[in-house]
C-alpha positions as protocol buffer text, in pm:
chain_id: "A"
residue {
  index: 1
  type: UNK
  ca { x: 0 y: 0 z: 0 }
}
residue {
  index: 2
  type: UNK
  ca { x: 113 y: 345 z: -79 }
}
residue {
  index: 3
  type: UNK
  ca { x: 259 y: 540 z: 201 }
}
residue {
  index: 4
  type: UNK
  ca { x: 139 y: 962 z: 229 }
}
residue {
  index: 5
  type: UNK
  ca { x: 470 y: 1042 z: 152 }
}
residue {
  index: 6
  type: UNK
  ca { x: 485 y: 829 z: -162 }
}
residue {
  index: 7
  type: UNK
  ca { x: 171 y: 982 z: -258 }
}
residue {
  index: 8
  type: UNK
  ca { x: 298 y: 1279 z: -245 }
}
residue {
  index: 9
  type: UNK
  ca { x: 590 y: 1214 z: -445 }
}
residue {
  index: 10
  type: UNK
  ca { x: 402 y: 1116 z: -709 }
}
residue {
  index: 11
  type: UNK
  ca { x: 170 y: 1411 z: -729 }
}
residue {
  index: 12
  type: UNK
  ca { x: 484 y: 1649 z: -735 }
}
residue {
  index: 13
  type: UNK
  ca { x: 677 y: 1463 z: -982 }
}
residue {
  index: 14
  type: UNK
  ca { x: 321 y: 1442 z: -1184 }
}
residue {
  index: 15
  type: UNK
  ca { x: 246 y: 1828 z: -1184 }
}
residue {
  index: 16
  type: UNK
  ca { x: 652 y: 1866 z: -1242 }
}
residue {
  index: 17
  type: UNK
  ca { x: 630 y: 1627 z: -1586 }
}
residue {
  index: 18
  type: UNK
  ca { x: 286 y: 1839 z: -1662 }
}
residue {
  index: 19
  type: UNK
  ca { x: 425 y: 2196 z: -1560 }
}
residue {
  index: 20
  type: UNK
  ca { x: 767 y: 2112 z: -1776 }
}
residue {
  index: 21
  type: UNK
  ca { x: 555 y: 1970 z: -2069 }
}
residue {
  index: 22
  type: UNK
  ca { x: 331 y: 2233 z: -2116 }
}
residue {
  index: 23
  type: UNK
  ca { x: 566 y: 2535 z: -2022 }
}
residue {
  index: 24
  type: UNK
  ca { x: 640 y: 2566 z: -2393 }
}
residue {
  index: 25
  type: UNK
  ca { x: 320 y: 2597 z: -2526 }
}
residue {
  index: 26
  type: UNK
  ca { x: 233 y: 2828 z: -2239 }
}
residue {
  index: 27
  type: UNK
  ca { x: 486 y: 3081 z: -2312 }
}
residue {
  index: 28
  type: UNK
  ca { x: 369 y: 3115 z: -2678 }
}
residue {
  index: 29
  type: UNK
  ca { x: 39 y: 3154 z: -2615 }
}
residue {
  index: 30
  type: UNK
  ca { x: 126 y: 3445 z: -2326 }
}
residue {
  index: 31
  type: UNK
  ca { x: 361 y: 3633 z: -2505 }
}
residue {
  index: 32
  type: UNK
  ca { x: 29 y: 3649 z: -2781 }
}
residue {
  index: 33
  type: UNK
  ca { x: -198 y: 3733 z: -2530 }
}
residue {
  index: 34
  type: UNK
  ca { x: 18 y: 3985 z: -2417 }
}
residue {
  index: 35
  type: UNK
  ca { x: 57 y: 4137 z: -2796 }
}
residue {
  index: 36
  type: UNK
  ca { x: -331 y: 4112 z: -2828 }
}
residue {
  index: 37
  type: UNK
  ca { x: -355 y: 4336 z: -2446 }
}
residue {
  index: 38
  type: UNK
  ca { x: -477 y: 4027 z: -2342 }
}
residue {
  index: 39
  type: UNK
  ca { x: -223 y: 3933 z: -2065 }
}
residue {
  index: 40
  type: UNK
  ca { x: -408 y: 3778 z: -1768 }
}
residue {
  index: 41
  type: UNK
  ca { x: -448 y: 3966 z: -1398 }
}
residue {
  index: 42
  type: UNK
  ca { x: -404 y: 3718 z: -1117 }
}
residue {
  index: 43
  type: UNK
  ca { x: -417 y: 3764 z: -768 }
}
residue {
  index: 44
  type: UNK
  ca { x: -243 y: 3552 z: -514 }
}
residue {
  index: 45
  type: UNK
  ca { x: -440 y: 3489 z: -135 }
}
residue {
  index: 46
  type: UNK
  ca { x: -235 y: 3375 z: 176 }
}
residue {
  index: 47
  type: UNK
  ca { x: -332 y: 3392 z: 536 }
}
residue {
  index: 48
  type: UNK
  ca { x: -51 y: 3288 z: 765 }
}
residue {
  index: 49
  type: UNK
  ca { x: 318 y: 3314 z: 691 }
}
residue {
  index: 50
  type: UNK
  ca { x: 525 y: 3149 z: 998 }
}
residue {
  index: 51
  type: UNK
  ca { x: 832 y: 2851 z: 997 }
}
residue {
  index: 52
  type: UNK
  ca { x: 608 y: 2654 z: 1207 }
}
residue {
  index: 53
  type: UNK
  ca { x: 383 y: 2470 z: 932 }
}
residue {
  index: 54
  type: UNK
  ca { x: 95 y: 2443 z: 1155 }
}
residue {
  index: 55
  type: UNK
  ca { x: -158 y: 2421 z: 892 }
}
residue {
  index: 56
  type: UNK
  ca { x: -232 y: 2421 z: 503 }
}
residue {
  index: 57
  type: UNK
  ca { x: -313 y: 2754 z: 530 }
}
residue {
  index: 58
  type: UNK
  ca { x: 87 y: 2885 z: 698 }
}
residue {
  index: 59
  type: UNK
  ca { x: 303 y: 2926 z: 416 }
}
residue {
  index: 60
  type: UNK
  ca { x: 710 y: 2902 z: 520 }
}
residue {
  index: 61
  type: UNK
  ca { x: 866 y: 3251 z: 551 }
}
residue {
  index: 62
  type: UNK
  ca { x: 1207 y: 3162 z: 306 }
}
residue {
  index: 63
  type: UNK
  ca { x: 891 y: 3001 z: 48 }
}
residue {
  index: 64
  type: UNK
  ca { x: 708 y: 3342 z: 89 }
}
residue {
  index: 65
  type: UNK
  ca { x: 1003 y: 3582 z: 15 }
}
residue {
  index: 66
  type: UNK
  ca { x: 1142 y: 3361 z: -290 }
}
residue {
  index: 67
  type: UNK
  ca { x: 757 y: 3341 z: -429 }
}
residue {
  index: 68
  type: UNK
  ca { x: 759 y: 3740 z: -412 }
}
residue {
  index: 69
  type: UNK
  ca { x: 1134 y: 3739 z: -576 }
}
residue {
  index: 70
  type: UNK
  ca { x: 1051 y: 3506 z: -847 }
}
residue {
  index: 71
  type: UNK
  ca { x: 714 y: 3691 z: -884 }
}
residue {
  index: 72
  type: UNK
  ca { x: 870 y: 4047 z: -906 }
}
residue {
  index: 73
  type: UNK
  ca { x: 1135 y: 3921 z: -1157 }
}
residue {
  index: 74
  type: UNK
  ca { x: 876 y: 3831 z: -1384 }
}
residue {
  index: 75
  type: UNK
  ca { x: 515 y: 3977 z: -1354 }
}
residue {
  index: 76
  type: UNK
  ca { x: 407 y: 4333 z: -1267 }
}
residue {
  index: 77
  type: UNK
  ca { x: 332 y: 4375 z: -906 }
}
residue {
  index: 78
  type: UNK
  ca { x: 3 y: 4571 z: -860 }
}
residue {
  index: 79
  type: UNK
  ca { x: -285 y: 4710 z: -632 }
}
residue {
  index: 80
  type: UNK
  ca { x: -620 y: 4564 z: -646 }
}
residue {
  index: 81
  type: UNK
  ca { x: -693 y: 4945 z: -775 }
}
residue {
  index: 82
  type: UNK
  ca { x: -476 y: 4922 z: -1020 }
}
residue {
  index: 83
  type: UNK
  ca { x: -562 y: 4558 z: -1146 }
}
residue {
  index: 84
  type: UNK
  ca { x: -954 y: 4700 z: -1135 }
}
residue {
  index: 85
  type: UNK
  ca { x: -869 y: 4965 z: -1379 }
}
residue {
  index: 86
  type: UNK
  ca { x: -642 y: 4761 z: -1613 }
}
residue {
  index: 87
  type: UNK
  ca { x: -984 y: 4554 z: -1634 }
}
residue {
  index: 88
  type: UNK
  ca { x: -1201 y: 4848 z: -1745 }
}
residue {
  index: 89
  type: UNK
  ca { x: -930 y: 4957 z: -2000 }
}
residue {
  index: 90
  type: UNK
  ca { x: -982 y: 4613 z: -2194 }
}
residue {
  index: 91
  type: UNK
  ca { x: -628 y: 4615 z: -2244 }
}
residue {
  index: 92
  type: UNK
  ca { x: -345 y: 4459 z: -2061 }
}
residue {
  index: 93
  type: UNK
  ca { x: -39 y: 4358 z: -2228 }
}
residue {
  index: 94
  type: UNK
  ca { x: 232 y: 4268 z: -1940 }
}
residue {
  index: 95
  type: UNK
  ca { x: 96 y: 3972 z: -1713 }
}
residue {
  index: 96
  type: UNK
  ca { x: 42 y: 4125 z: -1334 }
}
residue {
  index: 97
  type: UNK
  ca { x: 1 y: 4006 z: -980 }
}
residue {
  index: 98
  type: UNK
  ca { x: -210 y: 4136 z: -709 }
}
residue {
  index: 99
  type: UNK
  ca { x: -105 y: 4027 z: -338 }
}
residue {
  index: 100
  type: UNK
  ca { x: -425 y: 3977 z: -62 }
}
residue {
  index: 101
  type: UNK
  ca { x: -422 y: 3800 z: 276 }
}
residue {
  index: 102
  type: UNK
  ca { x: -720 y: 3679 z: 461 }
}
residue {
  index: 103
  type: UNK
  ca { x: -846 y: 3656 z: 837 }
}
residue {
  index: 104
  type: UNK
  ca { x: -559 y: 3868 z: 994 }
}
residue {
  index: 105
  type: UNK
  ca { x: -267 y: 3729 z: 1205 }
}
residue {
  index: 106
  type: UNK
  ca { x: -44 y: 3904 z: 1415 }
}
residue {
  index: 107
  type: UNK
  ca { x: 256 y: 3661 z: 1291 }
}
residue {
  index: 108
  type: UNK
  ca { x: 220 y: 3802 z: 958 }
}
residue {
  index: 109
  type: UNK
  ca { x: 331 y: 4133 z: 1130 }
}
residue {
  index: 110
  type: UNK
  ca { x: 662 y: 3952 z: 1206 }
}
residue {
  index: 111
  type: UNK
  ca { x: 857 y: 3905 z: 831 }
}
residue {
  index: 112
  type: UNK
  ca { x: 619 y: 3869 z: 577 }
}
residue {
  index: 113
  type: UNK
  ca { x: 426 y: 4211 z: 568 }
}
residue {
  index: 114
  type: UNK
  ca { x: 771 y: 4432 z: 654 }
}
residue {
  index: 115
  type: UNK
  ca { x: 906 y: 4259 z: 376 }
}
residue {
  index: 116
  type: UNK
  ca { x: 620 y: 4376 z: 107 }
}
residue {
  index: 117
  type: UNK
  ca { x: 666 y: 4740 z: 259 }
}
residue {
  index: 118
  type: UNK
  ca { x: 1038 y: 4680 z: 202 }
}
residue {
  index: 119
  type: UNK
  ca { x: 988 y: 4595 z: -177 }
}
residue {
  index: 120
  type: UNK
  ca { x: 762 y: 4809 z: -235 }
}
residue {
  index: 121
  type: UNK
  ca { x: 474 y: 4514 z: -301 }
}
residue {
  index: 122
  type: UNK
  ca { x: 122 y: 4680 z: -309 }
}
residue {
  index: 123
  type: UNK
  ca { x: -112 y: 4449 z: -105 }
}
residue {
  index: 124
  type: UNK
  ca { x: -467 y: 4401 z: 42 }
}
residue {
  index: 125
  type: UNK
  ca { x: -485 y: 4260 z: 364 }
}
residue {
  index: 126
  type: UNK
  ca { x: -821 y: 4115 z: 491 }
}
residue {
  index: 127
  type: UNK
  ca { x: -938 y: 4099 z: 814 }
}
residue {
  index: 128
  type: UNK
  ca { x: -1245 y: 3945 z: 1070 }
}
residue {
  index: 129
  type: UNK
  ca { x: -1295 y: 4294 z: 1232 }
}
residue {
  index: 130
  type: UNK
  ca { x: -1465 y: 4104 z: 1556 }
}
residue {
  index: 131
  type: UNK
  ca { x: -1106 y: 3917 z: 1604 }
}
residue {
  index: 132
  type: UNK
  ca { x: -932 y: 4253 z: 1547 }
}
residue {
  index: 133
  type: UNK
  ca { x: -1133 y: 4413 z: 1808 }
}
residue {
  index: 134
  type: UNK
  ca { x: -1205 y: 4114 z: 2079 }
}
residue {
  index: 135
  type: UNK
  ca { x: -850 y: 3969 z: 2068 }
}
residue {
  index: 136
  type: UNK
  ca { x: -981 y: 3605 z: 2032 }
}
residue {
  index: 137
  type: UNK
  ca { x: -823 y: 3329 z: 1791 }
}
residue {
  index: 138
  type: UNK
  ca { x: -1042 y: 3138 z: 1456 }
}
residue {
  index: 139
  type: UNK
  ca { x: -1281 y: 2863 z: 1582 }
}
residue {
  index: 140
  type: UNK
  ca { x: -1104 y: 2691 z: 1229 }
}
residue {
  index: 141
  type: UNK
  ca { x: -744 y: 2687 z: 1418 }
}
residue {
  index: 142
  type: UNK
  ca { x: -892 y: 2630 z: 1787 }
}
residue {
  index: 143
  type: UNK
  ca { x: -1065 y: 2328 z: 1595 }
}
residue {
  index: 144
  type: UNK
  ca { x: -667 y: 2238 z: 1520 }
}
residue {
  index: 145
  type: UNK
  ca { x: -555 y: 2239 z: 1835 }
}
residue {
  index: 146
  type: UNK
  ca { x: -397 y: 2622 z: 1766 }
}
residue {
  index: 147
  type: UNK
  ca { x: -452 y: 2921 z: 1928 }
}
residue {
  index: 148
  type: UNK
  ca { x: -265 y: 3182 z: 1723 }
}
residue {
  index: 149
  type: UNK
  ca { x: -321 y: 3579 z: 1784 }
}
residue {
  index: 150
  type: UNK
  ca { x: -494 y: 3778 z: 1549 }
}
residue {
  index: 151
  type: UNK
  ca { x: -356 y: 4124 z: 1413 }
}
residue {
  index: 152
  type: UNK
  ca { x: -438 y: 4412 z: 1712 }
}
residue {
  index: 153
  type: UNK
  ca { x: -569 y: 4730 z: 1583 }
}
residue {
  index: 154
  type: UNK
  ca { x: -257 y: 4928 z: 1626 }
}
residue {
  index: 155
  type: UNK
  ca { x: -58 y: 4710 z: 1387 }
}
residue {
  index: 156
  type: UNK
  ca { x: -315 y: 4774 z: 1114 }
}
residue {
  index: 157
  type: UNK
  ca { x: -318 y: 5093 z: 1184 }
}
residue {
  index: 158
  type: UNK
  ca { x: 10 y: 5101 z: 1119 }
}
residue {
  index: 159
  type: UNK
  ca { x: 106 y: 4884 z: 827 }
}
residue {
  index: 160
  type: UNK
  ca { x: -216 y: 5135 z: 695 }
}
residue {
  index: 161
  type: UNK
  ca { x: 40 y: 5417 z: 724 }
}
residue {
  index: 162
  type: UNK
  ca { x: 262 y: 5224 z: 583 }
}
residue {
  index: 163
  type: UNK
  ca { x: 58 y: 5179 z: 246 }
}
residue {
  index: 164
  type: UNK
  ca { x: -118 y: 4875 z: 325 }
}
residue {
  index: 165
  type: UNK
  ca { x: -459 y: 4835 z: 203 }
}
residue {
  index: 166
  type: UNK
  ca { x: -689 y: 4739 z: 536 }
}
residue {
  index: 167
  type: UNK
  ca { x: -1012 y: 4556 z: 363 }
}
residue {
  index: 168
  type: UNK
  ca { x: -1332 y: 4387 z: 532 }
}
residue {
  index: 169
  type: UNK
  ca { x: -1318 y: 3986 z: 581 }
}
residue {
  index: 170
  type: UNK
  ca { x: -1695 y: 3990 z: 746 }
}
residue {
  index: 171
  type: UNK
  ca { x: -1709 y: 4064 z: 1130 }
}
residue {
  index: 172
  type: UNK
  ca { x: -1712 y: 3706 z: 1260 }
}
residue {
  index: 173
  type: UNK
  ca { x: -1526 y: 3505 z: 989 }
}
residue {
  index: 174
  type: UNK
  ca { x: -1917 y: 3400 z: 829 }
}
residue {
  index: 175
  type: UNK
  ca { x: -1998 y: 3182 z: 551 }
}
residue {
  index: 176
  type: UNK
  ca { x: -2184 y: 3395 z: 398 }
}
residue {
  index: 177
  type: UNK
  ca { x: -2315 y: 3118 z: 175 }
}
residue {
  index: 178
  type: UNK
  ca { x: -2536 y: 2945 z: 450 }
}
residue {
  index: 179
  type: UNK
  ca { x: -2669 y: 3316 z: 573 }
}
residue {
  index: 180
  type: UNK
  ca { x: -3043 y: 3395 z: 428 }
}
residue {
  index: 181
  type: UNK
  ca { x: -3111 y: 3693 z: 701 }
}
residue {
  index: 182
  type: UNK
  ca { x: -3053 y: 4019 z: 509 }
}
residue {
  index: 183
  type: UNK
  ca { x: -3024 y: 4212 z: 876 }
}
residue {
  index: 184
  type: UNK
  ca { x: -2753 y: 3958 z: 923 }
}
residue {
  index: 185
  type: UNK
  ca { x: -2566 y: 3976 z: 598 }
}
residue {
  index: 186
  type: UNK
  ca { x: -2549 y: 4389 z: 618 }
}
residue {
  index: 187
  type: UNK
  ca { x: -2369 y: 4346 z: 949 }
}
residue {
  index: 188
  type: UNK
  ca { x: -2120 y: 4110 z: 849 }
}
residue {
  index: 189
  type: UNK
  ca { x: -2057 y: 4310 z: 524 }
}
residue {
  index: 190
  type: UNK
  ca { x: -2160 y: 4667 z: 581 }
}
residue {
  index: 191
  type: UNK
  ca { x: -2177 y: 4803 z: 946 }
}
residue {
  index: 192
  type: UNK
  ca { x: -1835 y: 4527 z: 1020 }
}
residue {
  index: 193
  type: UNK
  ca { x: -1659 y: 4767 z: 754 }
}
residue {
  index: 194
  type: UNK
  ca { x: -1790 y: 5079 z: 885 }
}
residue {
  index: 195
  type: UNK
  ca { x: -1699 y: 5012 z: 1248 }
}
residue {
  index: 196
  type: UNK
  ca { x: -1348 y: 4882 z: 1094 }
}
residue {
  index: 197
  type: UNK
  ca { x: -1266 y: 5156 z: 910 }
}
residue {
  index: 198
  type: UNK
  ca { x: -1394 y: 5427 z: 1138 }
}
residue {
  index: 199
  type: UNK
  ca { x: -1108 y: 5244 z: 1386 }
}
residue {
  index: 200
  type: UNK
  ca { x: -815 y: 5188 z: 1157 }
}
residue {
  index: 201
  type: UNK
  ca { x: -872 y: 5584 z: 1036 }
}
residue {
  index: 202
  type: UNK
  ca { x: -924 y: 5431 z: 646 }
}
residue {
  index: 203
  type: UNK
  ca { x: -1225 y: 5384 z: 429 }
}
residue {
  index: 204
  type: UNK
  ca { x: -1240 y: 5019 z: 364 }
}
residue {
  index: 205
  type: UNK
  ca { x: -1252 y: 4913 z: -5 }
}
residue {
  index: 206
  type: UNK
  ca { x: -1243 y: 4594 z: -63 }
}
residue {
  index: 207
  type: UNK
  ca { x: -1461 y: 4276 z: 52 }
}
residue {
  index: 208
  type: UNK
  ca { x: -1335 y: 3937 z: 50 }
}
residue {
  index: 209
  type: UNK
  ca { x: -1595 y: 3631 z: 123 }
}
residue {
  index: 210
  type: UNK
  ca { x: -1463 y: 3378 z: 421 }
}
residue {
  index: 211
  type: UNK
  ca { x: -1381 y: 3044 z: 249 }
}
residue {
  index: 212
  type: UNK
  ca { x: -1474 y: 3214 z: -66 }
}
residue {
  index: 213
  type: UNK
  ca { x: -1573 y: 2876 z: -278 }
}
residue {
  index: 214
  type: UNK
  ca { x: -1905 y: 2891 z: -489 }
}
residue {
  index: 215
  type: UNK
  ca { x: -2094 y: 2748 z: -201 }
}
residue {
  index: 216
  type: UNK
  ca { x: -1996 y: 3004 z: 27 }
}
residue {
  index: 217
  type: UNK
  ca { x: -2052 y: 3295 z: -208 }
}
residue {
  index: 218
  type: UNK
  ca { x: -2441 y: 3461 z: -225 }
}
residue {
  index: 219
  type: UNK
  ca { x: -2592 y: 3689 z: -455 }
}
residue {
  index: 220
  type: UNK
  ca { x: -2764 y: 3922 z: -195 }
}
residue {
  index: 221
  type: UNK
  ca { x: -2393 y: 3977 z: -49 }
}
residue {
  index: 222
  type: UNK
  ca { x: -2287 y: 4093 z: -400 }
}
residue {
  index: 223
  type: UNK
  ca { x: -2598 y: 4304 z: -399 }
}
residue {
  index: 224
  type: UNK
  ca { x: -2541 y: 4436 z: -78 }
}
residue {
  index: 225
  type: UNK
  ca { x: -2153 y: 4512 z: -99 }
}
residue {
  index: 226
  type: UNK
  ca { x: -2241 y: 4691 z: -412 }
}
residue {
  index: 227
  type: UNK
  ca { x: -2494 y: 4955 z: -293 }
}
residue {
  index: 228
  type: UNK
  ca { x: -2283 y: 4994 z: 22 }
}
residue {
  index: 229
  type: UNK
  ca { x: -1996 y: 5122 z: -186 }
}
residue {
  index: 230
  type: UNK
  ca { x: -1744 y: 4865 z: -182 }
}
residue {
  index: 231
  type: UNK
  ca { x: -1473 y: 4900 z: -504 }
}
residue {
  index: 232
  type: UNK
  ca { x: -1491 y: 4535 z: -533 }
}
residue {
  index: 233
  type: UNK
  ca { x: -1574 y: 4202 z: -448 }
}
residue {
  index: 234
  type: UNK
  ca { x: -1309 y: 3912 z: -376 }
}
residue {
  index: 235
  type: UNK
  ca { x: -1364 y: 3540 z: -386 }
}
residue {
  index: 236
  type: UNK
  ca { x: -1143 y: 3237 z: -358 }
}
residue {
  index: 237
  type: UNK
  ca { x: -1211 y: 2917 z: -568 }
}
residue {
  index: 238
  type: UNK
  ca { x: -929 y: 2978 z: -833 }
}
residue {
  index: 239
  type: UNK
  ca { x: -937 y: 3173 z: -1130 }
}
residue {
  index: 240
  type: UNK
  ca { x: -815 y: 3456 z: -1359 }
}
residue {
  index: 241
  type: UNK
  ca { x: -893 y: 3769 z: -1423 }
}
residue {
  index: 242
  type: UNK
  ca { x: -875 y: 3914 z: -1780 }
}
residue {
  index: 243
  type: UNK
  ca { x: -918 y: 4273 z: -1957 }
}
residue {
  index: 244
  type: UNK
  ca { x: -1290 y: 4369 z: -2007 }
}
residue {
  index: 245
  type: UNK
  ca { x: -1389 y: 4116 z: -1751 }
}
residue {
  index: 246
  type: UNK
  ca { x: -1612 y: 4155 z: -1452 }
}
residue {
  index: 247
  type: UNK
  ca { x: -1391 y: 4418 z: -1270 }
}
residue {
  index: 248
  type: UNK
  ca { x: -1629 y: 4429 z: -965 }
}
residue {
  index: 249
  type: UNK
  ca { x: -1606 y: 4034 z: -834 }
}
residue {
  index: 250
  type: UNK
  ca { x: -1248 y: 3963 z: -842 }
}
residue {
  index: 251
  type: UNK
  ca { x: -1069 y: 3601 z: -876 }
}
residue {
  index: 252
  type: UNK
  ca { x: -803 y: 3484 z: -667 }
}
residue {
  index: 253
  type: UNK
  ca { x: -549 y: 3173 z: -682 }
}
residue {
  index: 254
  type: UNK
  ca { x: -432 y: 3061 z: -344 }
}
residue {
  index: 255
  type: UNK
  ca { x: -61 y: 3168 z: -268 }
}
residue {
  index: 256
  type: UNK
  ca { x: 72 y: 2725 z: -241 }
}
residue {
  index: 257
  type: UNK
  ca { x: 341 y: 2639 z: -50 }
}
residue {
  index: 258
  type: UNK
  ca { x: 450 y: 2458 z: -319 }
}
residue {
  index: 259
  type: UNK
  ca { x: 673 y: 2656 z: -486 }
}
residue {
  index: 260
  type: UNK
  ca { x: 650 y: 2446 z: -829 }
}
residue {
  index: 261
  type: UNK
  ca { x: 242 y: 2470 z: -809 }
}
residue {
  index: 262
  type: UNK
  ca { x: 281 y: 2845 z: -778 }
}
residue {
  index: 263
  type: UNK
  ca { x: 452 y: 2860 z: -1140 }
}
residue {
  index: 264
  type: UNK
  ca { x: 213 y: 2652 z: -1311 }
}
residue {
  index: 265
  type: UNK
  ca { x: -55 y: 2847 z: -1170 }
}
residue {
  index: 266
  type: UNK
  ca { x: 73 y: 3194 z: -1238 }
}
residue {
  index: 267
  type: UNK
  ca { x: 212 y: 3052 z: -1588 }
}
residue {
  index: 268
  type: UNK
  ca { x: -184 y: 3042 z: -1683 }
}
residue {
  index: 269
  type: UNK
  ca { x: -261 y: 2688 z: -1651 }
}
residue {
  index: 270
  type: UNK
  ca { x: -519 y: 2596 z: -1889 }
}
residue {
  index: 271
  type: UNK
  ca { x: -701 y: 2364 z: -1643 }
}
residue {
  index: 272
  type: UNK
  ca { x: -741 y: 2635 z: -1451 }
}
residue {
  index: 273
  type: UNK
  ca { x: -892 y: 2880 z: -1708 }
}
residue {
  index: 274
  type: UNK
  ca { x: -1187 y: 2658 z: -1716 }
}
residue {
  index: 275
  type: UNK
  ca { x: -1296 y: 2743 z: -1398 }
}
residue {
  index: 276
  type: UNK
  ca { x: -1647 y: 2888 z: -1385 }
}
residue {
  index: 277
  type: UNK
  ca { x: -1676 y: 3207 z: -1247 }
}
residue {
  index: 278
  type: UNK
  ca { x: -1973 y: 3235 z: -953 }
}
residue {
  index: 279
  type: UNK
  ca { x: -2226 y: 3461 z: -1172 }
}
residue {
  index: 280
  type: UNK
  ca { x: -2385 y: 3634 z: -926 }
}
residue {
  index: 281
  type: UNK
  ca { x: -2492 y: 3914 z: -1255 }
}
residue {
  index: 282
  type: UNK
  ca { x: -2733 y: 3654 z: -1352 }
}
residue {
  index: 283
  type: UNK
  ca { x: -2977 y: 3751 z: -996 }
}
residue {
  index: 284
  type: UNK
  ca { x: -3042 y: 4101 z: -1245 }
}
residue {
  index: 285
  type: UNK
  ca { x: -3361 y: 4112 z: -1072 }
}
residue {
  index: 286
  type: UNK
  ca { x: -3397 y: 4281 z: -681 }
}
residue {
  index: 287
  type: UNK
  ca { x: -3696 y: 4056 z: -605 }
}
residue {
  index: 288
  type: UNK
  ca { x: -3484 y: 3750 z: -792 }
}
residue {
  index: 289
  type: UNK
  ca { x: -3186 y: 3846 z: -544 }
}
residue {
  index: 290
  type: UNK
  ca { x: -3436 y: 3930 z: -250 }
}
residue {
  index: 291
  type: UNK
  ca { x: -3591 y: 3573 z: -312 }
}
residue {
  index: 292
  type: UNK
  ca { x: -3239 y: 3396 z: -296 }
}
residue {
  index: 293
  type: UNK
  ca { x: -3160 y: 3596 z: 28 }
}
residue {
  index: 294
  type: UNK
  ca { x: -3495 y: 3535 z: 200 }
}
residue {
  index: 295
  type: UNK
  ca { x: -3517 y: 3130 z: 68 }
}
């Protein structure tokens, strides 16, 4: 019987056979894209940068700073803002990277965020404002037998100064995909960004749905970020984003730890353009998106 390790041996020297294979083909069809302004916008999502490898969500310092290195040397490093308007232009013709974090931890205080400053690497970091303000760890890492310190409100306050972008993660850490109470959803959204900005001393942006797969996405929460003012919407299930796409609900690829899986991703793997996009434009109607909210 297969061992775990063997297992995972075999995936890795799979993806490397596939990555290696395909490279070639890849790079042609880029370097058109790019010539046709069609070069893709991606937008990398981590949470938790620390040596301790707690989780699949804590990404290896060393793995983080090479990942921004190799991603600098090659891509255009960009703000969600910026990424938003290359979008609307229809035209993009150098391949770019946007850099978000979710939930908020303190230990990403330690290395990872002083080195973006350092470099210069616009980012978006996402936070549970009720951690923030109450000081207590996510139910997902007490589940794992972790306890690790969310981000106080001085130190966003600060990396805000420093040109960090503060944006809304829900108040509680909510999937907002099981939530059909509209009172409920505008609190999470709405009045948790309000009450966040209002402390940090910044307008807050930028939304980013907990989990942020299909199933935990809603149409009445697009609706409702919307008309509250938000510049845009951010999910999680994989993705890219391309000129004269939907600027306002914006696709992210999860940062790996897997150095190798980071370059096929951000090479545009073609498995991965086939992801469906969560078409929350489809609810057109108010009393279509009231019905899905109230269901």
């Amino acid at each position: 019987m297969p061992t775990q390790t063997s297992d995972i041996w075999s995936k890795r020297c799979a993806l490397s056979l596939y990555y290696h294979a395909t490279y070639p083909w890849r790079a042609v069809s880029n370097r058109l894209a790019a010539a046709a302004g069609r070069a893709p916008l991606m937008i990398l999502f981590y949470h938790r940068v620390a040596d301790d490898r707690a989780n699949a969500w804590t990404c290896p310092y060393d793995l983080f700073a090479r990942q921004m290195q190799w991603i600098k040397a090659r891509f255009d490093m960009i703000s969600l803002a910026e990424l938003q308007a290359r979008m609307r232009s229809g035209v993009n013709r150098r391949a770019a990277v946007s850099i978000t974090f979710d939930d908020g931890y303190a230990d990403n205080c330690r290395r990872a965020l002083p080195l973006l400053i350092e470099e210069q690497i616009p980012c978006t970091y996402f936070v549970s404002s009720s951690h923030i303000f109450e000081g207590h760890p996510f139910p997902h890492d007490v589940a794992n037998g972790h306890r690790f310190p969310p981000n106080t409100l001085e130190q966003l306050r600060i990396l805000a100064d420093a040109g960090i972008e503060i944006g809304v993660h829900t108040r509680t850490h909510a999937d907002l995909g099981r939530i059909r109470d509209h009172e409920r959803l505008y609190d999470e959204i709405v009045t948790a960004g309000e009450e966040l900005g209002r402390a940090v001393g910044r307008p807050m942006r930028y939304f980013a749905f907990p989990y942020g797969l299909h199933a935990n996405l809603n149409p009445a929460a697009f609706r409702i970020a919307r008309e509250a003012g938000y510049a845009g919407v951010c999910s999680a299930y994989g993705g890219y984003n391309f000129p004269g796409g939907d600027a306002f609900h914006l696709l992210r690829i999860h940062g790996d730890d897997n150095m190798l899986r980071l370059k096929n991703w951000l090479s545009v793997d073609p498995r991965k353009r086939r992801v469906q996009p969560f078409r929350y434009e489809d609810f057109v109607d108010c009393e279509q998106l009231t019905e899905v909210a109230t269901a």
